[in-house]
PDB file of N, CA, C and O in Angstrom:
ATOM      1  N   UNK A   1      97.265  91.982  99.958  1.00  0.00           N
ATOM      2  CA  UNK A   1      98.341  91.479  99.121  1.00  0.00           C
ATOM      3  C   UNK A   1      99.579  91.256  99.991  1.00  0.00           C
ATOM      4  O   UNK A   1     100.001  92.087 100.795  1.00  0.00           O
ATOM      5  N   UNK A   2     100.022  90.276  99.800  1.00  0.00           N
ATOM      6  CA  UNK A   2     101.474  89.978 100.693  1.00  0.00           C
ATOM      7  C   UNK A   2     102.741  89.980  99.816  1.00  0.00           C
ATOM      8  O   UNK A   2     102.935  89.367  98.767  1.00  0.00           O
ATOM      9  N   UNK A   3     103.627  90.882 100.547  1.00  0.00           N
ATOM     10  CA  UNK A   3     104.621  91.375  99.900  1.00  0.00           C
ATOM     11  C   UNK A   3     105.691  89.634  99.411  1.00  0.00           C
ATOM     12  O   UNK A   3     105.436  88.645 100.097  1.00  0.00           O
ATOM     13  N   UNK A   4     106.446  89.536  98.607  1.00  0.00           N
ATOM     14  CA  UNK A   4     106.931  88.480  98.319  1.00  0.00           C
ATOM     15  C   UNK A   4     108.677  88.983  98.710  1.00  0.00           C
ATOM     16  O   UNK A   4     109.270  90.047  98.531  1.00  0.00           O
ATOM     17  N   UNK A   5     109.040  87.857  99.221  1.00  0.00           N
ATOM     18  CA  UNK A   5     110.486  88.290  99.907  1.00  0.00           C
ATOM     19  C   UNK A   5     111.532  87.076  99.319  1.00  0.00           C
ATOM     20  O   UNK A   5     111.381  85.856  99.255  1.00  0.00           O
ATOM     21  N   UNK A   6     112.462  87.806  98.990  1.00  0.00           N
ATOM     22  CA  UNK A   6     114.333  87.295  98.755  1.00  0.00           C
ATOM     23  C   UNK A   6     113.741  85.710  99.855  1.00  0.00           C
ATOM     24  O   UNK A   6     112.895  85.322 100.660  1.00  0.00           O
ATOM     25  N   UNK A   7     114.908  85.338  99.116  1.00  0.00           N
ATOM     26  CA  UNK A   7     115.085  83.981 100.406  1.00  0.00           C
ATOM     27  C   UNK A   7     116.098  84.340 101.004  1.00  0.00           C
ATOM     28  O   UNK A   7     116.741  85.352 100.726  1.00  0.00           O
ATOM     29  N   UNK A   8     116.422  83.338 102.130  1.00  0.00           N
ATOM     30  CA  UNK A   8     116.971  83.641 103.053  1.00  0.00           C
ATOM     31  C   UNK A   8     118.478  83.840 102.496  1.00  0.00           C
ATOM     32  O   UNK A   8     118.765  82.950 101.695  1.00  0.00           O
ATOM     33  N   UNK A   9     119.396  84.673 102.691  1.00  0.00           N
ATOM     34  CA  UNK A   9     120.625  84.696 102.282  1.00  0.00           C
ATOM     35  C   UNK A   9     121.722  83.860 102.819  1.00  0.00           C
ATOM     36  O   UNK A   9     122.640  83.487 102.090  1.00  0.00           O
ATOM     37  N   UNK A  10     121.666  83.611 103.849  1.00  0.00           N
ATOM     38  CA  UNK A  10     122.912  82.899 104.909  1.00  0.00           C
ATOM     39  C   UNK A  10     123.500  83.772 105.677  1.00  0.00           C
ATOM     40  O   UNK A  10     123.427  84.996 105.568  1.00  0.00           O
ATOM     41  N   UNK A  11     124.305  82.942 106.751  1.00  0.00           N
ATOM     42  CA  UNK A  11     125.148  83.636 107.417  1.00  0.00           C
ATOM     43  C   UNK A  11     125.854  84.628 106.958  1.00  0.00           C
ATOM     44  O   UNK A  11     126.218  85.583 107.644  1.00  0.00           O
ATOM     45  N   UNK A  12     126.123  84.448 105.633  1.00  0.00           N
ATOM     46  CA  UNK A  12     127.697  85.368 105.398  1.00  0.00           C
ATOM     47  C   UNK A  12     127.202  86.046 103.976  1.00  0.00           C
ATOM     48  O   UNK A  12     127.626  85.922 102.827  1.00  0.00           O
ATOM     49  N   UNK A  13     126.269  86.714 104.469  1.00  0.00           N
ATOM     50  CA  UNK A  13     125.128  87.649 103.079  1.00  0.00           C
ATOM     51  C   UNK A  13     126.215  88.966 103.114  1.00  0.00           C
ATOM     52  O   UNK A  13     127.171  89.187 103.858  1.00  0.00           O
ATOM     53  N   UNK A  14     125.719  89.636 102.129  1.00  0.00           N
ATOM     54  CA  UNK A  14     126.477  90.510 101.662  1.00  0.00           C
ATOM     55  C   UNK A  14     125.276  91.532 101.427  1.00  0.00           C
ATOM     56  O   UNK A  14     124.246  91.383 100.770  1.00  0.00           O
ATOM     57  N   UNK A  15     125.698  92.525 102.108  1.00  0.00           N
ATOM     58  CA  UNK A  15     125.269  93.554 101.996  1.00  0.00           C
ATOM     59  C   UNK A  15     124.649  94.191 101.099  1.00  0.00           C
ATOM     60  O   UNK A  15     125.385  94.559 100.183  1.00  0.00           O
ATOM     61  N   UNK A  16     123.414  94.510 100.987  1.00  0.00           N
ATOM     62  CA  UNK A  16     123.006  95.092  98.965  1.00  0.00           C
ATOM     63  C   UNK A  16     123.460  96.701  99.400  1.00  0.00           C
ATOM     64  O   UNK A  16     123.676  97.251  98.320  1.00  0.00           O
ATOM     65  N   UNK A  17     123.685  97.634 100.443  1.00  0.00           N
ATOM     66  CA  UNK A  17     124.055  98.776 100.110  1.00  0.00           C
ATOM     67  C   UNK A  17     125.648  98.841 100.029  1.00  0.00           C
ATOM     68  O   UNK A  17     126.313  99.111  99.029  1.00  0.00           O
ATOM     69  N   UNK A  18     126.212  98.463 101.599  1.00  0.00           N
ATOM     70  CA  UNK A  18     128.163  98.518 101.419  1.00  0.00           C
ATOM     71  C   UNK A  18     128.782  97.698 101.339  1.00  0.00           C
ATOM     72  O   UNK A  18     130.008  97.692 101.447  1.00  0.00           O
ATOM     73  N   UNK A  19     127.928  96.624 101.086  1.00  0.00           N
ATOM     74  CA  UNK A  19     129.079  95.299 100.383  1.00  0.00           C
ATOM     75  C   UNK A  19     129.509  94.547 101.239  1.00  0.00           C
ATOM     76  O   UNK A  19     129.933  93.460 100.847  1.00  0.00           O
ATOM     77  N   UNK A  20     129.548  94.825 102.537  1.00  0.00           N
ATOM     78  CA  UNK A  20     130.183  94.279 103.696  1.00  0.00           C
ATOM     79  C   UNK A  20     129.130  92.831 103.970  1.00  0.00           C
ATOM     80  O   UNK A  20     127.905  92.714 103.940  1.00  0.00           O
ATOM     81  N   UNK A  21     130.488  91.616 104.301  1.00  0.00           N
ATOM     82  CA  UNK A  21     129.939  90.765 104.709  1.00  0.00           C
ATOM     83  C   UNK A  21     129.738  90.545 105.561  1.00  0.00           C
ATOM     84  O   UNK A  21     130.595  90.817 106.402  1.00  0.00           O
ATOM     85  N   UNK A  22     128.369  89.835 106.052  1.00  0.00           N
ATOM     86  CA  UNK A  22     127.843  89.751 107.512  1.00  0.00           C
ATOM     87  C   UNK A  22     126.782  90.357 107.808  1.00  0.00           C
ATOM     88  O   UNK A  22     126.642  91.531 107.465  1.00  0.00           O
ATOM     89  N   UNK A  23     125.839  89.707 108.487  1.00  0.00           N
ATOM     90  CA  UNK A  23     124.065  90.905 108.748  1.00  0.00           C
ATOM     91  C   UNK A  23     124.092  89.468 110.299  1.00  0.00           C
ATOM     92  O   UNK A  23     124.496  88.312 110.422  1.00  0.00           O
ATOM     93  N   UNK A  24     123.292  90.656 111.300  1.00  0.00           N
ATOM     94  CA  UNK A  24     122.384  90.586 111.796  1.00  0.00           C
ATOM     95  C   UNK A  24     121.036  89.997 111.768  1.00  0.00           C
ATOM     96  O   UNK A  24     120.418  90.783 111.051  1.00  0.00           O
ATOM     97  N   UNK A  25     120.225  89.074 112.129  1.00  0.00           N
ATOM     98  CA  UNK A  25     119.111  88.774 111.948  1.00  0.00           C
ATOM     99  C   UNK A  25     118.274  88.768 113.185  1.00  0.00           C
ATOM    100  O   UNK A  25     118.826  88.643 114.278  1.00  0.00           O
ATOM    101  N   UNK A  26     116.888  88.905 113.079  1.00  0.00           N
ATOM    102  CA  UNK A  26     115.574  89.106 114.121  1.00  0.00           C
ATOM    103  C   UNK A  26     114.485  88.796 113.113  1.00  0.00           C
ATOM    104  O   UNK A  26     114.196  89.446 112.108  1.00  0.00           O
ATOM    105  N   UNK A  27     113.882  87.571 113.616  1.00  0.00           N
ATOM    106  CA  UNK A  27     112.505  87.380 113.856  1.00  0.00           C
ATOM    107  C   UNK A  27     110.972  88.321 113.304  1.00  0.00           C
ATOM    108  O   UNK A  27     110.253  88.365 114.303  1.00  0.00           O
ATOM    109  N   UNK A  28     110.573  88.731 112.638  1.00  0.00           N
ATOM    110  CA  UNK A  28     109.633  89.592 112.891  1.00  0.00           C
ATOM    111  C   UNK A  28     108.369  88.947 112.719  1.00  0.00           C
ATOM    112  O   UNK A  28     108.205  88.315 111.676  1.00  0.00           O
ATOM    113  N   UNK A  29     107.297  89.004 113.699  1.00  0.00           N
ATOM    114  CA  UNK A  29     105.519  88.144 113.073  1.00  0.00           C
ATOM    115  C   UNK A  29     105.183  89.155 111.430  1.00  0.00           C
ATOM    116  O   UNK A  29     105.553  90.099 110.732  1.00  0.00           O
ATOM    117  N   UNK A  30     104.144  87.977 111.595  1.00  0.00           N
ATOM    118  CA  UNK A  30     103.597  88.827 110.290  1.00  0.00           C
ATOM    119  C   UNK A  30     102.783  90.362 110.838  1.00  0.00           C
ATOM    120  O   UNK A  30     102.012  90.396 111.798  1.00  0.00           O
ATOM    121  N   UNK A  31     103.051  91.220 110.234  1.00  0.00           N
ATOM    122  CA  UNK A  31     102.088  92.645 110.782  1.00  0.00           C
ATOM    123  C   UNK A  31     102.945  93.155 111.440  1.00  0.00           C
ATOM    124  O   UNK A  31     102.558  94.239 111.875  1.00  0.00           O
ATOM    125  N   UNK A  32     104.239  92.828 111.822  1.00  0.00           N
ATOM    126  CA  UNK A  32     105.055  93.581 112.739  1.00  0.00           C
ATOM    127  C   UNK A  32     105.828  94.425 112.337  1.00  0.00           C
ATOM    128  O   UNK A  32     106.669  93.983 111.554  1.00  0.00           O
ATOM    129  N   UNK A  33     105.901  95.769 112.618  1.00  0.00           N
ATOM    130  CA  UNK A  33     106.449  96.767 112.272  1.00  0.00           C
ATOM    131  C   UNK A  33     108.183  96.490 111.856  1.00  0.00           C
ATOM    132  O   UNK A  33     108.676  95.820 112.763  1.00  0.00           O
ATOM    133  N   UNK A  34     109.219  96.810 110.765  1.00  0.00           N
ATOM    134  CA  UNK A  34     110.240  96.747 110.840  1.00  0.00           C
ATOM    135  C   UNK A  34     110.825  97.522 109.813  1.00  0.00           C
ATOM    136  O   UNK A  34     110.398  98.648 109.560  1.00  0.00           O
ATOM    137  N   UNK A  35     111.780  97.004 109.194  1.00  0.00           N
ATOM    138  CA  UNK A  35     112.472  97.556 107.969  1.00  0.00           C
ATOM    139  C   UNK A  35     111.786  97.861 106.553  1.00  0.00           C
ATOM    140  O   UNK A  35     112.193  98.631 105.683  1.00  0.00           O
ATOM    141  N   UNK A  36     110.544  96.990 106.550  1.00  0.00           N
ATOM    142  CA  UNK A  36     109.634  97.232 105.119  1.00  0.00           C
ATOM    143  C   UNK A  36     108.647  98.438 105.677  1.00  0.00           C
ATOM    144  O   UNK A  36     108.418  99.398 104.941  1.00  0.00           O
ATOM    145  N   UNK A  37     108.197  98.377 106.708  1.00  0.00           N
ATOM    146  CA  UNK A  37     107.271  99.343 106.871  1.00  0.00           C
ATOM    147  C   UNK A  37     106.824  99.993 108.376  1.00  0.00           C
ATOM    148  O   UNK A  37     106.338  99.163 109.144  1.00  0.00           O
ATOM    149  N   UNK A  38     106.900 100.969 108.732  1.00  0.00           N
ATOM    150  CA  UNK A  38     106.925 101.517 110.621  1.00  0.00           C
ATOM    151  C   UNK A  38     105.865 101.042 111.309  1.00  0.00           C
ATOM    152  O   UNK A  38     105.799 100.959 112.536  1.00  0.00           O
ATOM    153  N   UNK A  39     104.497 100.525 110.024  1.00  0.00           N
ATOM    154  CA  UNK A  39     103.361 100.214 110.587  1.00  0.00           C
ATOM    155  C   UNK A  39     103.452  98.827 110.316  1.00  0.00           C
ATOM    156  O   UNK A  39     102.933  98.124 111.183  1.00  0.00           O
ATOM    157  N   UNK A  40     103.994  98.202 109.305  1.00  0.00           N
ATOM    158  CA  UNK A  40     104.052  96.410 109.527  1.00  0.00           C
ATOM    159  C   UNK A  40     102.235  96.004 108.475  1.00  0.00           C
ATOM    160  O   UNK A  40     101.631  94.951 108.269  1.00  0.00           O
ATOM    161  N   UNK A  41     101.985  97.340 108.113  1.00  0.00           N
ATOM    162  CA  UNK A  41     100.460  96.191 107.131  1.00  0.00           C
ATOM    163  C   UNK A  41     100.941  95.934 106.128  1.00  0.00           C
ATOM    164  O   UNK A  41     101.506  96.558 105.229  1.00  0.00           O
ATOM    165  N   UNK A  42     100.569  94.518 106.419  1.00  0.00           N
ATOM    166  CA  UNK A  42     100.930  93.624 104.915  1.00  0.00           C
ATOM    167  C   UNK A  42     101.979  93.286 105.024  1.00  0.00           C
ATOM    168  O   UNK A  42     102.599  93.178 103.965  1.00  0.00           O
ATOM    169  N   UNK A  43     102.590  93.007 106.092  1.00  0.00           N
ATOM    170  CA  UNK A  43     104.079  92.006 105.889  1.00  0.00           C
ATOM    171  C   UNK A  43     104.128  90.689 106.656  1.00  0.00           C
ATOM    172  O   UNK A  43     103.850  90.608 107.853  1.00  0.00           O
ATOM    173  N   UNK A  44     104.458  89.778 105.977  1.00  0.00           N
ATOM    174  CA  UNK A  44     104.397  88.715 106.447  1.00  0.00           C
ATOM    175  C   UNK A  44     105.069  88.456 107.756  1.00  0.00           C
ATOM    176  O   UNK A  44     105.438  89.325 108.546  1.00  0.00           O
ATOM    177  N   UNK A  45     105.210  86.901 107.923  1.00  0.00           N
ATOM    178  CA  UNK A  45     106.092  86.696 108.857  1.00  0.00           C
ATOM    179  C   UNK A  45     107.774  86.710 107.820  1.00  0.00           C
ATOM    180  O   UNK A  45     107.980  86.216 106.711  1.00  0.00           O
ATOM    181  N   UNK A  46     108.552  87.335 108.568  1.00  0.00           N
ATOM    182  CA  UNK A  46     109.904  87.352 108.124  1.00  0.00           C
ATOM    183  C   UNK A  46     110.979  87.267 108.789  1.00  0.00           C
ATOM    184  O   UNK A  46     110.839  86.978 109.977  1.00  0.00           O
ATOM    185  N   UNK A  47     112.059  87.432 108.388  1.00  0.00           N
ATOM    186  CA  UNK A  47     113.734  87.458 109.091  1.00  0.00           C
ATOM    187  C   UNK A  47     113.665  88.780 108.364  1.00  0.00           C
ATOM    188  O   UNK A  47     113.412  89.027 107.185  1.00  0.00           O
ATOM    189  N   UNK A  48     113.986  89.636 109.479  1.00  0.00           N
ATOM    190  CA  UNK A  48     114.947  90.784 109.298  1.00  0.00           C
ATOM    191  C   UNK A  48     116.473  91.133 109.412  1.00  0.00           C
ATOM    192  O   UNK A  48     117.094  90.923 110.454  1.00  0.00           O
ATOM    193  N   UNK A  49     117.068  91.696 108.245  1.00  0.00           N
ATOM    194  CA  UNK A  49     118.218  91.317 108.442  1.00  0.00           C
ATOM    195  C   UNK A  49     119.085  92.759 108.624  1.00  0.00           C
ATOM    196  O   UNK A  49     118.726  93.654 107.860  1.00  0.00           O
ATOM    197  N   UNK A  50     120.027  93.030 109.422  1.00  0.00           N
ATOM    198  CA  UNK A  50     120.856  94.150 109.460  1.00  0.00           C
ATOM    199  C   UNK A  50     122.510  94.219 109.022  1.00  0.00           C
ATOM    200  O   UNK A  50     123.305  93.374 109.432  1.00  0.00           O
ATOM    201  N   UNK A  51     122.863  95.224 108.228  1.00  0.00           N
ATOM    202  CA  UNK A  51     124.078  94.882 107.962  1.00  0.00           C
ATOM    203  C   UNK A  51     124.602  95.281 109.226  1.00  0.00           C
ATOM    204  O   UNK A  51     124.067  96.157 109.906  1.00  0.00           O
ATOM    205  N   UNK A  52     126.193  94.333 109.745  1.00  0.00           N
ATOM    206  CA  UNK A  52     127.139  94.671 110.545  1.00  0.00           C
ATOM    207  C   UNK A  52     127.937  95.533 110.711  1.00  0.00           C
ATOM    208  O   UNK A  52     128.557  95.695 111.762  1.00  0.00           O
ATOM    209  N   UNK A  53     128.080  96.430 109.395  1.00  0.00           N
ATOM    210  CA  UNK A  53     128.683  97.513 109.467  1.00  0.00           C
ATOM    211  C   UNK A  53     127.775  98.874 109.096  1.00  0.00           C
ATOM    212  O   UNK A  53     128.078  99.859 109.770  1.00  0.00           O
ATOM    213  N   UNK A  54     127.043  99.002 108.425  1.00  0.00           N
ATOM    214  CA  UNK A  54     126.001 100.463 108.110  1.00  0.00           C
ATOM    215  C   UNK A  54     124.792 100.148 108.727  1.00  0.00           C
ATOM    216  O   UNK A  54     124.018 101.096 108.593  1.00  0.00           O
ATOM    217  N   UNK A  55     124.278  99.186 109.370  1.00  0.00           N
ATOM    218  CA  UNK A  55     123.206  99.110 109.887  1.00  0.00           C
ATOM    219  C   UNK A  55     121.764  99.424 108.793  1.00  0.00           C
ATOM    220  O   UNK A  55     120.592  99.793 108.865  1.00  0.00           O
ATOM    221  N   UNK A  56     122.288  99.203 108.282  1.00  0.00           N
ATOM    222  CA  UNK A  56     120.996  98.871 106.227  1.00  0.00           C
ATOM    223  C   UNK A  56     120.056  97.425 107.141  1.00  0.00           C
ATOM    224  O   UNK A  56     120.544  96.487 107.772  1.00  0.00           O
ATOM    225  N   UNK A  57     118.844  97.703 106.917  1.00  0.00           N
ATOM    226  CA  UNK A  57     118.216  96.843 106.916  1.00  0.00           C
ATOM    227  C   UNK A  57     117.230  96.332 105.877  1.00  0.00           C
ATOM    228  O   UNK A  57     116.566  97.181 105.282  1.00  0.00           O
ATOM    229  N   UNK A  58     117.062  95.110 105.601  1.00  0.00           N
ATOM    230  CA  UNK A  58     116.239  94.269 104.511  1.00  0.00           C
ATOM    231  C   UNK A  58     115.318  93.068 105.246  1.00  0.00           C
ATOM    232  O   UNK A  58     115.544  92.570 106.349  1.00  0.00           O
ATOM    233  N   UNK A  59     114.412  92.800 104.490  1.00  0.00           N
ATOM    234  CA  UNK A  59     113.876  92.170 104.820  1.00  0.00           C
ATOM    235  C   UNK A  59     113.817  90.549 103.690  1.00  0.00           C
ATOM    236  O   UNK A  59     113.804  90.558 102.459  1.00  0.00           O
ATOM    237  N   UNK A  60     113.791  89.286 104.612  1.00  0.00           N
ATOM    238  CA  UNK A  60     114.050  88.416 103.690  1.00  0.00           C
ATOM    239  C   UNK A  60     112.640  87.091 104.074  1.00  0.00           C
ATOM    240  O   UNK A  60     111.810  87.157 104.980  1.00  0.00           O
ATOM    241  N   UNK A  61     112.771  86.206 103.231  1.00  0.00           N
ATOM    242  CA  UNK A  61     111.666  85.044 103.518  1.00  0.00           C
ATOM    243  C   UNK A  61     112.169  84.233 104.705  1.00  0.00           C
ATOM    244  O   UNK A  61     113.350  84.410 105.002  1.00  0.00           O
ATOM    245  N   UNK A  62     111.511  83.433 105.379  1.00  0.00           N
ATOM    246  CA  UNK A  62     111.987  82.186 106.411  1.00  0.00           C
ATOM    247  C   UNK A  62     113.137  81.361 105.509  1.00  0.00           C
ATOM    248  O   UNK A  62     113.474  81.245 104.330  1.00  0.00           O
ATOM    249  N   UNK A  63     113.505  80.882 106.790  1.00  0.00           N
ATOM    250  CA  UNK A  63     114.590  79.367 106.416  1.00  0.00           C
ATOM    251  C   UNK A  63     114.346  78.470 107.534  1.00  0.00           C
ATOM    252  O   UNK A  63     114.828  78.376 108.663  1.00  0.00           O
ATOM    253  N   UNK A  64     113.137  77.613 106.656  1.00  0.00           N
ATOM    254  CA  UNK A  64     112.573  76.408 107.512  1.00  0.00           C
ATOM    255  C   UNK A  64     113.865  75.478 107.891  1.00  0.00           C
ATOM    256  O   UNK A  64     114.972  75.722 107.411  1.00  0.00           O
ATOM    257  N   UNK A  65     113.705  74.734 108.509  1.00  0.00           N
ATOM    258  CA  UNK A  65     114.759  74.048 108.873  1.00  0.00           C
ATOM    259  C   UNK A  65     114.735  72.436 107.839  1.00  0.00           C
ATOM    260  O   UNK A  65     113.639  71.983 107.509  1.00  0.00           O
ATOM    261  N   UNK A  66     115.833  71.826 107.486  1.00  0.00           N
ATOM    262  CA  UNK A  66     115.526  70.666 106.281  1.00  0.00           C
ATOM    263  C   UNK A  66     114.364  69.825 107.381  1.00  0.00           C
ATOM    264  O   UNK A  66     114.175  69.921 108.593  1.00  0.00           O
ATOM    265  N   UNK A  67     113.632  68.857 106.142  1.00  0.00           N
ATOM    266  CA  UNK A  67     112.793  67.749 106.443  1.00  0.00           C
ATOM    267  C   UNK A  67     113.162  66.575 106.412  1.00  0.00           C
ATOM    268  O   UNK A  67     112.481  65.550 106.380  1.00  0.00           O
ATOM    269  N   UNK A  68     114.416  66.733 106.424  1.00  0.00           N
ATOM    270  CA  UNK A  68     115.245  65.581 106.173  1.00  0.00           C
ATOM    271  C   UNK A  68     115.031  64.333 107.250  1.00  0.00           C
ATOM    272  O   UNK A  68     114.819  64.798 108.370  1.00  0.00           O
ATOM    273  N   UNK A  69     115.026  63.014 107.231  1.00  0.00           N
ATOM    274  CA  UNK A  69     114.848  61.977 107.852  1.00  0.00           C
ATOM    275  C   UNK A  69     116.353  62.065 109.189  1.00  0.00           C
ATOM    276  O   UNK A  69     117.463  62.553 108.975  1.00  0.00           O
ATOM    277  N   UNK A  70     115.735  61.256 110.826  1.00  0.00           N
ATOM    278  CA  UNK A  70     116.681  61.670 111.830  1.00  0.00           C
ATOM    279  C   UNK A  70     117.102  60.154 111.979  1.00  0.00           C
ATOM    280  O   UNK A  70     117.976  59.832 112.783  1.00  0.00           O
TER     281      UNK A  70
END
């Protein structure tokens, strides 16, 4: 079963524990150990996100880039 994740928040996300605006983000593969779980089974590929001030971490869905015509 694959866990289902928030979308991506933006640059200027807000914190779900201290409110503070601003997070950190990293990359994680799918299966890779992080903020949902130490062992990583069953997590997709994601953005991990850290707050800038309490260091709270969440985990959120990709943000493909638009398909928009160049």
């Amino acid at each position: 079963m694959t866990k289902e994740l928030p979308p991506y928040s933006g640059d200027d996300t807000q914190c779900p524990k201290c409110s503070n605006i601003g997070a950190y983000t990293e990359h994680k593969k799918a299966g890779e150990p992080g903020s949902g779980s130490p062992i990583g089974i069953g997590l997709p590929e994601r953005l991990e996100r850290r707050c800038s001030r309490c260091d709270y971490e969440w985990d959120e869905a990709l943000n493909p880039p638009d398909q928009g015509t160049r």
